[in-house]
Backbone as CSV, one residue per row, in Angstrom:
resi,resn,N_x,N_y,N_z,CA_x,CA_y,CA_z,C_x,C_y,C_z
1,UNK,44.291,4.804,-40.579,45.102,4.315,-39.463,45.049,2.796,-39.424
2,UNK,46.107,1.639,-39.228,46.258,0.878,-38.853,45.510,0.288,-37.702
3,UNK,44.880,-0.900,-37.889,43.956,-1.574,-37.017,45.213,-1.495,-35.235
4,UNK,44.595,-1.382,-34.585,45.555,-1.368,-32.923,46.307,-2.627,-32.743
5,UNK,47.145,-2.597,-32.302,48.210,-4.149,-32.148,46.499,-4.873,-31.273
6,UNK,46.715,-5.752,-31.268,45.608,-6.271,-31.009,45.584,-7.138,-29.131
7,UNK,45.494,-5.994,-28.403,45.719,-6.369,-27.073,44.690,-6.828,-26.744
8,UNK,43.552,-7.094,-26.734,42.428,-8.020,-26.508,42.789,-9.416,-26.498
9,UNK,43.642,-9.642,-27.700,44.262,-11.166,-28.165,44.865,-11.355,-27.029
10,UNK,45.973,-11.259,-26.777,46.988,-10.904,-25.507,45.999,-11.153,-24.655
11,UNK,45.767,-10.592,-23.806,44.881,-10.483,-22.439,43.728,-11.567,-22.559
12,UNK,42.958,-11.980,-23.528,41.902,-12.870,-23.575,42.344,-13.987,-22.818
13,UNK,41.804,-14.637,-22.032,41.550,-15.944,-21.291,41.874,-17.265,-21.913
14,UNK,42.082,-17.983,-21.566,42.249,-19.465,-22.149,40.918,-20.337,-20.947
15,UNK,40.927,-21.188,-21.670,38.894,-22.137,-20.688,39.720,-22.431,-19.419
16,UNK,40.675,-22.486,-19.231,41.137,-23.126,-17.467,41.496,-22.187,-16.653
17,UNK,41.834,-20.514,-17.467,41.966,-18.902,-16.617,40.341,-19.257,-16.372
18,UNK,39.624,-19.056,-17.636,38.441,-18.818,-17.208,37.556,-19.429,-16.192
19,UNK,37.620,-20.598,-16.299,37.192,-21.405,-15.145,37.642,-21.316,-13.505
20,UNK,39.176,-21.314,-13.579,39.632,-20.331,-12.208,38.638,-18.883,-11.706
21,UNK,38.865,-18.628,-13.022,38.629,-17.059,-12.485,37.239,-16.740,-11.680
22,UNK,35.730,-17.726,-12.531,34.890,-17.725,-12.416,34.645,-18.167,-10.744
23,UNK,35.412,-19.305,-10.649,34.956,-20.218,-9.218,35.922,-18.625,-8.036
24,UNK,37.049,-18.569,-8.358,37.909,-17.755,-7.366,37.005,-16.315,-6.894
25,UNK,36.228,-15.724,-7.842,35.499,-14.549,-8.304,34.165,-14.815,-7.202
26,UNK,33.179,-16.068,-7.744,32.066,-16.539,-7.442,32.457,-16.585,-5.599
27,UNK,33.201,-17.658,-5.458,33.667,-18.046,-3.866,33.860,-17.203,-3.241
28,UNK,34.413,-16.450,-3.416,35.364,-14.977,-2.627,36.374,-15.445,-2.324
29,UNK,37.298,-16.428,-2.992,38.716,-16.709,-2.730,38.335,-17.906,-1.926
30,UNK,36.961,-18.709,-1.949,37.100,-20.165,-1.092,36.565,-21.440,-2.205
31,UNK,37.075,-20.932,-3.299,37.380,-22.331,-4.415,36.614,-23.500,-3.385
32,UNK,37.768,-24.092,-2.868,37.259,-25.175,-1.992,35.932,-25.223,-1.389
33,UNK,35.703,-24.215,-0.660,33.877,-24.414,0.015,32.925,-24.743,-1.233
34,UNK,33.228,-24.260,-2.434,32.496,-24.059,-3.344,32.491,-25.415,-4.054
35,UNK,33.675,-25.981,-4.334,33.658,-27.371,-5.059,32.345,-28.544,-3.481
36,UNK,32.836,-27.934,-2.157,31.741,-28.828,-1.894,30.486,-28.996,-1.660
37,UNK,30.366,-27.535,-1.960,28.696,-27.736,-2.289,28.106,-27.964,-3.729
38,UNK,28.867,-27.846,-4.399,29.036,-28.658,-6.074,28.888,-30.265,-5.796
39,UNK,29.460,-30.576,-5.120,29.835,-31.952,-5.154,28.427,-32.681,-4.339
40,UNK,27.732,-32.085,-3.098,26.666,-32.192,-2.341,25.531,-31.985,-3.760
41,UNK,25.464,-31.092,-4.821,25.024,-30.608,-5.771,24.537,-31.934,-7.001
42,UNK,25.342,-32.853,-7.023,25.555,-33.838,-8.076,24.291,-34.846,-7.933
43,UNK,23.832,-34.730,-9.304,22.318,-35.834,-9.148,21.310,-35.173,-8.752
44,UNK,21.546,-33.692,-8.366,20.042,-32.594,-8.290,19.919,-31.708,-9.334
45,UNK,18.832,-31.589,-9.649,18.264,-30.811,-10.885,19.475,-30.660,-11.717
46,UNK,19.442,-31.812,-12.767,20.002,-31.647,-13.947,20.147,-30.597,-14.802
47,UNK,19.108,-29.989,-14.805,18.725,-28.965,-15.832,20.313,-28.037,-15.056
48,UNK,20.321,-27.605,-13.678,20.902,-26.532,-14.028,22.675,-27.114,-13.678
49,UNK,22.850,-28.326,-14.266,24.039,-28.385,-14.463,24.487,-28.518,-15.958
50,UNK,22.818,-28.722,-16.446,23.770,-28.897,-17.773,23.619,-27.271,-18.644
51,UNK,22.724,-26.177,-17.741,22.916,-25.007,-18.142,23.990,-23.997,-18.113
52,UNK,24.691,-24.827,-16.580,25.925,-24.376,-15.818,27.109,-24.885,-17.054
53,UNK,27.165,-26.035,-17.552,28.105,-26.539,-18.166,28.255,-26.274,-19.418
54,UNK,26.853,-26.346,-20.491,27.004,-25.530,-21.604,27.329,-24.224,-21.653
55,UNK,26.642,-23.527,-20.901,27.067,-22.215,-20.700,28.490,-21.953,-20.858
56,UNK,28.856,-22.325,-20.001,30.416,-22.529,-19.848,30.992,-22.612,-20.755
57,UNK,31.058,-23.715,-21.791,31.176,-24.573,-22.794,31.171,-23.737,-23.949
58,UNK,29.988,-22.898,-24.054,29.316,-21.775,-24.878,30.759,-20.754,-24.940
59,UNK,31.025,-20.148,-24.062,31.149,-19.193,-23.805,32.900,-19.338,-24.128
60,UNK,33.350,-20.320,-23.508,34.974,-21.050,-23.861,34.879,-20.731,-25.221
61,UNK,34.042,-21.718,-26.423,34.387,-21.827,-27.433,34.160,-20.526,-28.046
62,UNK,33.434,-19.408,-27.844,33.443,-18.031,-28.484,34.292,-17.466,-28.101
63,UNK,35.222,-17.546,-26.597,36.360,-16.684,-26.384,37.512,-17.512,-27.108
64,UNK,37.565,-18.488,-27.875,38.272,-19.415,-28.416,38.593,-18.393,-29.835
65,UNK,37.187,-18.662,-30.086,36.990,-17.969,-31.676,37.573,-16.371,-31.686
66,UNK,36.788,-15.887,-30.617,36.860,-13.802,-30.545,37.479,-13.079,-29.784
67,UNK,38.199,-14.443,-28.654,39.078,-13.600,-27.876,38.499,-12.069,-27.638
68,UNK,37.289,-12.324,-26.150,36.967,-11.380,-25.767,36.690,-11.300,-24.401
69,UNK,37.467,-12.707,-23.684,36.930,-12.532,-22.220,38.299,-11.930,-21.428
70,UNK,38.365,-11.013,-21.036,39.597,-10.242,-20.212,39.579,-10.202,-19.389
71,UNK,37.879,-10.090,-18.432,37.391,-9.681,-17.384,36.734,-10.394,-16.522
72,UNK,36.123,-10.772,-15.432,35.444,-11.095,-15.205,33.837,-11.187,-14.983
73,UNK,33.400,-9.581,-15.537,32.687,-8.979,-15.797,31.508,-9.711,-17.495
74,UNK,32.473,-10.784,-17.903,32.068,-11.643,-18.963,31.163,-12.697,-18.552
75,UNK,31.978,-12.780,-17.286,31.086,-14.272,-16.679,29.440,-14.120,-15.965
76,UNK,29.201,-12.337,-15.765,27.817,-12.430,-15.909,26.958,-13.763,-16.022
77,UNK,26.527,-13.896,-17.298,25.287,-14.874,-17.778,25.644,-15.978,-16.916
78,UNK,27.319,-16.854,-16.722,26.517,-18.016,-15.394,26.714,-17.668,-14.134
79,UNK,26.182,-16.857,-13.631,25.884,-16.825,-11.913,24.468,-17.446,-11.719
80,UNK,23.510,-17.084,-12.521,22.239,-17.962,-12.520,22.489,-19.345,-11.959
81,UNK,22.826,-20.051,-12.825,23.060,-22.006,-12.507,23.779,-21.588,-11.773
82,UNK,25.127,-20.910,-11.105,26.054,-21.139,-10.917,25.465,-21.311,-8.617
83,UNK,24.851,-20.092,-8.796,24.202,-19.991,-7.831,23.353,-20.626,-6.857
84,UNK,22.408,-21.651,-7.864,20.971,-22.120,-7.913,22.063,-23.572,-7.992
85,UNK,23.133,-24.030,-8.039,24.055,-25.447,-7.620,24.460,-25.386,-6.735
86,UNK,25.340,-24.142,-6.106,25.552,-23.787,-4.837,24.529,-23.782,-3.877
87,UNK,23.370,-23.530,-3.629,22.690,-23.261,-2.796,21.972,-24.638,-2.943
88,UNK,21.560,-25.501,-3.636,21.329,-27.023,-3.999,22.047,-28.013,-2.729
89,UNK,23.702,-27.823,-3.281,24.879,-28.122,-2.647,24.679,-27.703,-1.109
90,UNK,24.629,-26.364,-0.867,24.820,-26.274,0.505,23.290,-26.992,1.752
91,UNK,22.366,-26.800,1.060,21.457,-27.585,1.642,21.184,-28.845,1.777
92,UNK,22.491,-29.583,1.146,22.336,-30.701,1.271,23.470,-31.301,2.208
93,UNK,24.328,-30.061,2.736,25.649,-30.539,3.026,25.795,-30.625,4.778
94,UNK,26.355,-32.074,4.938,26.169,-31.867,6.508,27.322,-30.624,7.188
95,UNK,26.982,-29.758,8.191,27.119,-29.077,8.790,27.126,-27.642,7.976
96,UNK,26.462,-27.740,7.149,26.054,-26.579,6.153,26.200,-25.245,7.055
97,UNK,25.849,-25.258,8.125,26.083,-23.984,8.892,27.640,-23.608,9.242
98,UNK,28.378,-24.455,9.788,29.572,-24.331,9.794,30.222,-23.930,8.351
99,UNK,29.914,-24.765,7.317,30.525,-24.266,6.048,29.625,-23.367,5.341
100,UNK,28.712,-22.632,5.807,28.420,-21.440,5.095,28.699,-19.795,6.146
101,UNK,29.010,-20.227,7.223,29.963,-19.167,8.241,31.394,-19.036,8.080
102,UNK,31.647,-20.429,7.465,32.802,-20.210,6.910,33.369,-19.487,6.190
103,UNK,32.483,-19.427,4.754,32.649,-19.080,3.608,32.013,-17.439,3.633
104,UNK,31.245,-16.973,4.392,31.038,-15.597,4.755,32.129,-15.114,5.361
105,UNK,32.527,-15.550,6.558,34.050,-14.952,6.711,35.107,-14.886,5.718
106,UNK,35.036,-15.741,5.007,36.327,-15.453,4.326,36.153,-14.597,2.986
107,UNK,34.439,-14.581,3.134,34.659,-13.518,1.799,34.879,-12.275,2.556
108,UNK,34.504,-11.597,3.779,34.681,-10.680,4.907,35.658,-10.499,4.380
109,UNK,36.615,-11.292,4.785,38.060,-11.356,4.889,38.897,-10.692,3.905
110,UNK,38.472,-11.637,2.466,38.907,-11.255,1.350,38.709,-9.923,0.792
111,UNK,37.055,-9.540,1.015,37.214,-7.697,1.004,37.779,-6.663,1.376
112,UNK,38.327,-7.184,3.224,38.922,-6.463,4.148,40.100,-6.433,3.193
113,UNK,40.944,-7.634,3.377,42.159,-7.557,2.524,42.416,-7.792,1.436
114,UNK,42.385,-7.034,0.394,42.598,-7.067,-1.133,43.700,-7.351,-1.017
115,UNK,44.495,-8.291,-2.470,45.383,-8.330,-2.454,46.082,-7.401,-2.869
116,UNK,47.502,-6.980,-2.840,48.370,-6.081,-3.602,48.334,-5.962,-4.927
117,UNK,48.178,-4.453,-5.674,48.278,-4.439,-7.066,50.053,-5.421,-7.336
118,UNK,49.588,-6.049,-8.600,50.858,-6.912,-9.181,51.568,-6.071,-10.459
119,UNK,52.807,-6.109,-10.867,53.222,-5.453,-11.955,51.979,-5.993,-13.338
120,UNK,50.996,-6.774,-13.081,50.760,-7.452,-14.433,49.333,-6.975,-14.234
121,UNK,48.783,-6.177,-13.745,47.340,-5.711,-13.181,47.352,-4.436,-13.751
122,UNK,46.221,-3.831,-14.667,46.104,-2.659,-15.355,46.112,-1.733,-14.107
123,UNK,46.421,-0.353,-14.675,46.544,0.700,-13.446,44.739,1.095,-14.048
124,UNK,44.338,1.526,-13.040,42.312,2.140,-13.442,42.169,3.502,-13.792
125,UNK,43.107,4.311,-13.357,43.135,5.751,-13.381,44.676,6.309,-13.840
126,UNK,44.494,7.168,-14.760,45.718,7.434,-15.123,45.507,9.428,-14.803
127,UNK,46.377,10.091,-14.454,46.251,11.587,-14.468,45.641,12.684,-15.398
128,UNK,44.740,12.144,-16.248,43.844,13.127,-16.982,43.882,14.607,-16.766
129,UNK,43.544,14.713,-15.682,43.522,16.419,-15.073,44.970,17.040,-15.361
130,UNK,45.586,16.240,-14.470,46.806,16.725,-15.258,47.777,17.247,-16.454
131,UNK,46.734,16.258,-17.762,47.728,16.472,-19.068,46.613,17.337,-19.217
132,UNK,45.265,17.258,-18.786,44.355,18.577,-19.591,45.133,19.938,-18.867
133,UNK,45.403,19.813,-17.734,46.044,21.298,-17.170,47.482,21.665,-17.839
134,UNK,48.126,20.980,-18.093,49.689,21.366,-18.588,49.260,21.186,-19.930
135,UNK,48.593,20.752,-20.559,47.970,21.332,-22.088,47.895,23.174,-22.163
136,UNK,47.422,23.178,-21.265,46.743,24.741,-20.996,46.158,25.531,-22.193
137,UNK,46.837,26.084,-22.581,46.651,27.208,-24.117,47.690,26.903,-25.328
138,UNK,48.296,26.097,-24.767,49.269,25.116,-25.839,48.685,24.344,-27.185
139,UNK,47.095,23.524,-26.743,46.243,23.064,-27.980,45.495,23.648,-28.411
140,UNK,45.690,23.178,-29.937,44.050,23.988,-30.420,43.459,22.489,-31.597
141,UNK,42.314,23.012,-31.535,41.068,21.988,-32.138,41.850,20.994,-33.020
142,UNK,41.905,19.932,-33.180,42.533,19.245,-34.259,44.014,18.673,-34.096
143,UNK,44.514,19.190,-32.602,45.731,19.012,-32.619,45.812,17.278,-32.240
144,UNK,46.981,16.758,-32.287,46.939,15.454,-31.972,47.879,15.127,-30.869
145,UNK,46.868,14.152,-29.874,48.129,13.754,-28.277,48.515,12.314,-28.515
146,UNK,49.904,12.411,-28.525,50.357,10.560,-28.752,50.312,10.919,-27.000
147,UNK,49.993,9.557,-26.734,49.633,9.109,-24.908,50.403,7.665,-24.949
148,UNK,51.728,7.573,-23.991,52.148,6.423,-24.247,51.525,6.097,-22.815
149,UNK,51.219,4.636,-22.653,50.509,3.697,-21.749,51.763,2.890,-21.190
150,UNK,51.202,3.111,-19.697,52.252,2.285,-18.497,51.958,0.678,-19.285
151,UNK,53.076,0.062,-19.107,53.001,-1.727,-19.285,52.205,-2.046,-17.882
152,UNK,51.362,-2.899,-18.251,50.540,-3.877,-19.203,49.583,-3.024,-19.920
153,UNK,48.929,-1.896,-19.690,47.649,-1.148,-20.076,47.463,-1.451,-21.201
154,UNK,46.169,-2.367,-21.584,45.793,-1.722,-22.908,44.977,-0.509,-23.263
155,UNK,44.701,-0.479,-24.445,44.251,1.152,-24.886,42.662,1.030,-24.199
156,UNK,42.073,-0.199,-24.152,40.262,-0.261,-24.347,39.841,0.681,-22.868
157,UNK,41.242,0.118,-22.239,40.636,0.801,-20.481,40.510,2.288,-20.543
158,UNK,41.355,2.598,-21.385,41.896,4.314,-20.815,40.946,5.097,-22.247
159,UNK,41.012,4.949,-22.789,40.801,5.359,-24.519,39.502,6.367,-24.001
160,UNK,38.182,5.516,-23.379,36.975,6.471,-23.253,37.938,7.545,-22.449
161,UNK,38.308,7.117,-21.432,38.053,7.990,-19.963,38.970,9.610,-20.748
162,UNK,40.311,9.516,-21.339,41.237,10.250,-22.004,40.028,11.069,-22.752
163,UNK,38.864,10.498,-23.602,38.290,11.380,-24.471,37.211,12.217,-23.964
164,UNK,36.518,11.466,-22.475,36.046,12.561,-21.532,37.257,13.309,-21.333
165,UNK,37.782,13.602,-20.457,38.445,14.379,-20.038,39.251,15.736,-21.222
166,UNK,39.220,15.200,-22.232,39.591,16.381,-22.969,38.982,16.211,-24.364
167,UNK,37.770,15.814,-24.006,36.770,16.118,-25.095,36.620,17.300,-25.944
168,UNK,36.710,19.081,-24.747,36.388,19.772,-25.019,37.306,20.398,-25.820
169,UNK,38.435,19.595,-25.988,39.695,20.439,-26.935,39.515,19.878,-28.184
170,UNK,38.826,19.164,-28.546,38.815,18.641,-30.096,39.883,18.073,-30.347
171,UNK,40.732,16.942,-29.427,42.006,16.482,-29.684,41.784,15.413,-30.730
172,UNK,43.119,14.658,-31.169,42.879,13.524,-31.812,43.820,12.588,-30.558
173,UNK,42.757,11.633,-30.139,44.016,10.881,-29.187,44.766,9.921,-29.903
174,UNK,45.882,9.326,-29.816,46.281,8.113,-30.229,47.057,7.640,-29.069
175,UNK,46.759,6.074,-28.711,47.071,5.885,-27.991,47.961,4.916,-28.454
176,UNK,49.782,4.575,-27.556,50.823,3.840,-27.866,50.717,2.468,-26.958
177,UNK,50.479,1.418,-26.670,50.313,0.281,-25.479,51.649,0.112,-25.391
178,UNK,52.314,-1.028,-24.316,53.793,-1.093,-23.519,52.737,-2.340,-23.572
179,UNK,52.187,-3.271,-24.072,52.091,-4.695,-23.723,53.950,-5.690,-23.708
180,UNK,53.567,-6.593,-22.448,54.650,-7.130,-22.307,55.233,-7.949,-23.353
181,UNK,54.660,-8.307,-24.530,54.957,-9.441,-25.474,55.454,-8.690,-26.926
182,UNK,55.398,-7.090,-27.024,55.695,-6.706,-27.930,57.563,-6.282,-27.663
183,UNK,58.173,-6.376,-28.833,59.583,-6.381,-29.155,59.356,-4.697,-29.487
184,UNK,60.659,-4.739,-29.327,61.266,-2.889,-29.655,60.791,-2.945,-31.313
185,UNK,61.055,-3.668,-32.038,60.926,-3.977,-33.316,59.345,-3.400,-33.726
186,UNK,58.353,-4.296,-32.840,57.125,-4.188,-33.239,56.691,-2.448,-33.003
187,UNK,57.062,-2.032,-32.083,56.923,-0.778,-31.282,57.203,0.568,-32.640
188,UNK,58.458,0.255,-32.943,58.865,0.712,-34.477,57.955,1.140,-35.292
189,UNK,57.481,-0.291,-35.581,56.955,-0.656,-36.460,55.286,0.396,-36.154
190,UNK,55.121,0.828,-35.405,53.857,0.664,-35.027,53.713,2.511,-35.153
191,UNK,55.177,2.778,-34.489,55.135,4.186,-34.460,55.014,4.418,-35.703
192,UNK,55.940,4.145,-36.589,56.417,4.589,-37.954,54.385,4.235,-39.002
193,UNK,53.963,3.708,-38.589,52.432,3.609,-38.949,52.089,4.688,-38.190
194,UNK,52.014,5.033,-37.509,51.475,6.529,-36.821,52.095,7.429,-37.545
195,UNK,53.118,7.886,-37.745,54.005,8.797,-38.538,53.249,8.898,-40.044
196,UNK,53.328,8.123,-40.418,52.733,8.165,-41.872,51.030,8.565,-41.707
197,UNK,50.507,7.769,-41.059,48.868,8.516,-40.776,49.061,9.946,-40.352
198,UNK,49.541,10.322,-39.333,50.034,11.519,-38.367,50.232,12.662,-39.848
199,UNK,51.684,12.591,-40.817,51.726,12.803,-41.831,50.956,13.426,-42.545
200,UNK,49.873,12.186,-43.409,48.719,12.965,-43.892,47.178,13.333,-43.861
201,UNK,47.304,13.335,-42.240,46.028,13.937,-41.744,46.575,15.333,-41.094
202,UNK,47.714,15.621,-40.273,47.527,16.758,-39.713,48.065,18.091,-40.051
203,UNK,48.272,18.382,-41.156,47.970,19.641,-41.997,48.755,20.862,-41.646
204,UNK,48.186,21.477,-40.679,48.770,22.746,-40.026,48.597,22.635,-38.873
205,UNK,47.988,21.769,-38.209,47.773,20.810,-36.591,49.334,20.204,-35.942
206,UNK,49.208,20.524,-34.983,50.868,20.200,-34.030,50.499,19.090,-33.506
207,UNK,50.955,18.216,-32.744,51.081,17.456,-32.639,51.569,17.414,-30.372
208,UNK,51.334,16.896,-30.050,51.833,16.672,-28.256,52.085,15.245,-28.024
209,UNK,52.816,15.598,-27.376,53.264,13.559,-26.341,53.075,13.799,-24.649
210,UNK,52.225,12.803,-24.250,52.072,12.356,-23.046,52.451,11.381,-22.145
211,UNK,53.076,11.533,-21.135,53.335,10.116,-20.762,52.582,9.315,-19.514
212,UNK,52.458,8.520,-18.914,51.593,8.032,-17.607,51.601,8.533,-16.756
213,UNK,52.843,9.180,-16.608,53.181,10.306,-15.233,51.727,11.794,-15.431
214,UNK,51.177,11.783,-16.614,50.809,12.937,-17.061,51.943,14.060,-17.981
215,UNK,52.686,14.205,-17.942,53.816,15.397,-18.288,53.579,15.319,-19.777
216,UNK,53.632,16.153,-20.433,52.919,16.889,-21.415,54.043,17.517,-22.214
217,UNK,54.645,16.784,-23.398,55.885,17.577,-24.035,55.387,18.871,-25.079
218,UNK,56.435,19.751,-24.863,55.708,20.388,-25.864,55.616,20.298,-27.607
219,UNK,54.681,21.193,-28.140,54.326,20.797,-29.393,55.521,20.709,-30.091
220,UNK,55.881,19.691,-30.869,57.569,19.444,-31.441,56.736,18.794,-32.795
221,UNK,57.297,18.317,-33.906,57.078,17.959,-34.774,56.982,16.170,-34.835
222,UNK,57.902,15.479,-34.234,57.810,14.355,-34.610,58.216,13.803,-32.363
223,UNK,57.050,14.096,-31.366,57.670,13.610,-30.364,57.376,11.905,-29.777
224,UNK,56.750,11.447,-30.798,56.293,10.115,-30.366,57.063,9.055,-30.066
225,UNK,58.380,9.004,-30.426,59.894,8.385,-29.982,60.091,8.413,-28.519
226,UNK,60.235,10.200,-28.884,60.628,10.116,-27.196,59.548,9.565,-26.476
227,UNK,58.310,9.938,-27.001,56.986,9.735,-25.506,57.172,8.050,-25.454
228,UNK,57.624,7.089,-26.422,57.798,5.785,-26.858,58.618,5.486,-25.775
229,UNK,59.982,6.112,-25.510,60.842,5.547,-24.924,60.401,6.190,-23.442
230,UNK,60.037,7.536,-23.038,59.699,7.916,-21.499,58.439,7.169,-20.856
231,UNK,57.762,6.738,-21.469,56.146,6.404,-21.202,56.430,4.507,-20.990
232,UNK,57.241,4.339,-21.523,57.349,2.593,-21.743,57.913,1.945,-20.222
């Protein structure tokens, strides 16, 4: 099989997402409170600005190289410094009480009200139960499910959760992405590489198409077109 269009690339961060993301993430949506206890911060313990900054620095130039930060869940390793400047900052800052009641409310705030999912925000859960139930007695061991993915989804989110859920059928999953940057062309291109793998691995094995809705076509010989065009 063909290496996956490479949606990691796509989605990876550039150092000024990342840096947003980190402070917007860290603050609870008060950027600002945060630059001023940074700024109250400046000329105290060096060490953890320049751990805060390499770090940083570190971490830019490997998502540069490996394109692997998607998440925010990357930025882990600096909350340490990131923390230990903030709290530097706020003890040094006049009316520190006012601006740290501040900044508790508004993270309050920001929990209370999440913002609205955006068309450009992965969906977290897709209907599993569903395609395992309208599967029913239709698969057997070896068979293969093309699963086309709502736009933006890439495959990394859904891929485990799809192979729990119908682990116990011995499927082969393959999963199709709807990233926004790919052309009808590439899509083609991508199926027709499935077709040919599909081809000469599955033997006397049928084949199923799924789409995000869950709906479950039945076993047909070649349905990855259609699931291409219903699922997209």
């Amino acid at each position: 099989m063909p290496p996956t269009i490479p949606s990691r690339d796509y989605w990876a961060r550039d150092a000024l997402d990342i840096l947003t993301l980190l402070a917007n993430w860290f603050s609870g949506g008060s950027a600002v409170l945060l630059a001023v206890f940074g700024w109250y911060a400046l000329g105290r313990r060096q060490v953890l600005w320049f751990l805060l900054v390499v770090g940083f620095l570190l971490l830019a130039l490997l998502n540069a190289q490996f394109r692997v930060v998607t998440d925010v869940r990357y930025l882990f390793a600096l909350l340490i410094p990131l923390t230990l400047v903030a709290a530097l900052g706020s003890a040094r800052a006049p009316g520190r009480g006012v601006l740290l009641t501040a900044w508790v409310l508004s993270g309050v705030w920001a929990t209370l009200n999440p913002p609205a999912r955006t068309a450009e925000q992965w969906r977290l859960y897709l209907p599993w139960e569903a395609v395992d139930a309208q599967l029913g007695a239709a698969s057997q061991p070896g068979d293969t499910l093309i699963f086309t993915l709502p736009a933006p989804d890439p495959n990394w989110i859904h891929q485990p959760v799809g192979e729990y859920y119908l682990h116990q059928r011995g499927l082969r999953l393959e999963f199709l992405e709807s990233l926004p940057e790919r052309t009808p062309e590439e899509v083609d291109q991508r199926i027709a590489a499935m077709l040919d793998d599909l081809q000469a691995h599955l033997g006397g094995h049928r084949s199923h198409a799924a789409t995000p809705s869950g709906e479950v076509t039945p076993p047909v010989t070649r349905p990855w077109r259609e699931s291409s065009s219903n699922g997209a």
